[in-house]
Steps between C-alpha positions, in 0.01 A plus 500: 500500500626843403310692711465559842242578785563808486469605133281787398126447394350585184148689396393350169567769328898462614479137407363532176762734442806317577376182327415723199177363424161669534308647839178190388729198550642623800123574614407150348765281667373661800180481503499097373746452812832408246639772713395678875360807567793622650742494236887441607829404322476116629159454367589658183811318480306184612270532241774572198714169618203257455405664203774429349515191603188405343622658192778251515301249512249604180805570309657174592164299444434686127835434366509161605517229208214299430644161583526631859169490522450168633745600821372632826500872496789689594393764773686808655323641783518748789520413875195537574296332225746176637430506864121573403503184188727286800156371678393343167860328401433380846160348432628308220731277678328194474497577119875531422680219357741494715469579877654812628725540829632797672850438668534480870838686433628732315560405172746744209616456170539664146323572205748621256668759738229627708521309839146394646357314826268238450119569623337186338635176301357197329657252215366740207624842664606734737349845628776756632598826635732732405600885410578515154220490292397232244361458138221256461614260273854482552665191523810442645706247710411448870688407799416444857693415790443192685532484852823277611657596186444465137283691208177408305543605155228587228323728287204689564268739338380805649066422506429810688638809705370709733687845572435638870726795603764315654559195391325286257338132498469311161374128405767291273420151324757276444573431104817282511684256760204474697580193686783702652188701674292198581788323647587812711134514594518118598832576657337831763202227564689258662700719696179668612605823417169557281148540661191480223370835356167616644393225767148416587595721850602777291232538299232515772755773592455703237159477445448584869691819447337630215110335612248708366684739257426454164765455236447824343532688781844347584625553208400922519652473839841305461521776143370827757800355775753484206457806352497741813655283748296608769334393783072378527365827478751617247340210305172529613510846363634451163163267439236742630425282754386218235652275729470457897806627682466114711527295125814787404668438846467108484670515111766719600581282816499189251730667258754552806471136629583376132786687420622444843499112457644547148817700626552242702 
């Protein structure tokens, strides 16, 4: 994030302005709730990133050649739109083809040059964190780090990325040597240093959290948090009071727990 706390608001008139575009799409963006009423440089700047992002991704999904068409789609997303689209990866668990495990330690490895940790792995892939950003579609060699010594080599390529302002989390599929990962997932098993992804006790978790909040309404709250990183009423606020300040609070304090268990 470029900007901080502290950074000067806008009127619409400023903002228009300084994006060089006219005084109605300023008014329009704000009035559809693209952007909030009380315009600053991180919600502007907010709103430019994922933009582009999703510019990216038209560009990349226009120009791409028509035997491609058969793959799964290639997606580059923001932060947000991944911690709010993580529920449903999580609800399809039981339909993946392989089953997914998060490690019970830490995990690191490579993917060309840009050194990740491990947040999830199965036999067909790996998702990771790192800093340096990622191209969907790129496929390059793999390595991970095995605890007691020795490296699982492969190739992967990047399914999907999601951008967040400090670090980013992407999904790669393995395309060649893949026994090397299924061994090494074989390998973690039996020295019980995997546990399997979303458990029957977690899920009751999470639904438990989130009980009675409609889908919608956490997804305009987890995109309200992001954007002004604020507190409940900051939030509560931004959406006009669509949504109670009890169903904001409970999302927020969800969002915390996750990323807390992720980091560690």
């Amino acid at each position: 994030m470029l900007f901080s706390d502290d950074d000067l608001r806008f009127t619409r008139e400023d903002a228009a302005r300084a994006l060089d575009v006219p005084i109605e799409a300023i008014d329009a963006l704000v009035e559809h709730g693209v952007l909030p009423r009380a315009l600053d440089a991180r919600a502007i700047e907010a709103f430019l990133r994922d933009s582009l992002i999703r510019l990216y991704h038209a560009t990349a999904t226009a120009t791409a050649p028509a035997a491609a068409k058969s793959e799964p789609q290639n997606v580059l997303r923001s932060m947000p739109e991944y911690e709010a689209e993580s529920r449903d990866r999580r609800k399809a668990t039981n339909q993946r083809a392989a089953p997914r495990y998060q490690p019970a330690r830490q995990l690191t490895g490579t993917f060309r040059d840009v050194h990740f940790s491990v947040q999830q792995i199965s036999a067909s892939g790996v998702r990771i964190r790192h800093e340096e950003t990622l191209r969907p579609n790129d496929d390059q060699r793999v390595t991970i780090a095995l605890p007691g010594g020795g490296t699982a080599v492969f190739r992967a390529r990047v399914v999907w990325s999601s951008i967040g302002s400090s670090y980013c989390v992407s999904g790669l599929r393995v395309t060649a040597n893949g026994e090397q990962l299924a061994k090494t997932v074989d390998a973690l098993k039996r020295m019980k240093l995997l546990k399997a992804e979303d458990s029957a006790d977690g899920r009751r978790k999470g639904r438990a959290a989130l009980a009675g909040i409609s889908d919608d309404d956490v997804a305009s709250i987890i995109r309200a948090h992001r954007i002004l990183n604020t507190d409940a009423e900051g939030v509560f606020d931004y959406l006009d009071g669509r949504v109670g300040i009890d169903s904001i609070r409970k999302v927020i304090a969800w969002l915390r727990q996750t990323r807390s268990a992720e980091a560690v």
